[in-house]
C-alpha positions, 0 to 999 in steps of 0.5 A, a space after each residue: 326922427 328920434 321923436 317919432 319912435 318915442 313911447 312918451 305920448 301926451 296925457 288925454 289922446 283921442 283913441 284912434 277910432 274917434 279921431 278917424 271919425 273927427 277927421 272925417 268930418 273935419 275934412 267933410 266940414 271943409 268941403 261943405 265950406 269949400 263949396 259955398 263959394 264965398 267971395 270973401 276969403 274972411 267969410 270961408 274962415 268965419 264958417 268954417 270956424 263955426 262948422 269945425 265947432 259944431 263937430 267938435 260939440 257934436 263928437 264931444 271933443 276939446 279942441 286943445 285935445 283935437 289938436 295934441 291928437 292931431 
C-alpha cells in the first residue's frame, strides 16, 4: 500500500497518452487473435507474440519500457 503513493517512478515511463494508445492496440491485437480460432493453443501464443511485436514497432515502444509502464 505505501508503494502506491510513492513518488519514486522508474527512469524512461511512456507518458500517458502513448501508453492508452499502446493498450488500446495491445488489447485490439488480442481480439484479432482471439477470433481466428486457432485450435492450437501454442499456435494463438506464436501470433500473438508476433502481432504484440508489430504494435510495438509500429508505436516505437521497447518492450521492457512497455512493460516497467505497465
Amino acid at each position: 500500500m505505501m508503494a502506491c503513493g510513492s513518488e519514486d517512478k522508474p527512469e524512461n515511463l511512456i507518458d500517458k497518452a502513448k501508453m492508452a494508445i499502446v493498450l488500446a492496440d495491445v488489447h485490439e491485437g488480442e481480439a484479432r487473435v482471439s477470433n481466428m480460432h486457432f485450435a492450437n493453443q501454442d499456435t494463438s501464443l506464436l501470433v500473438y507474440q508476433r502481432v504484440r511485436w508489430q504494435i510495438m514497432q509500429k508505436n516505437e515502444v521497447d518492450t521492457a519500457v512497455f512493460r516497467t509502464s505497465l
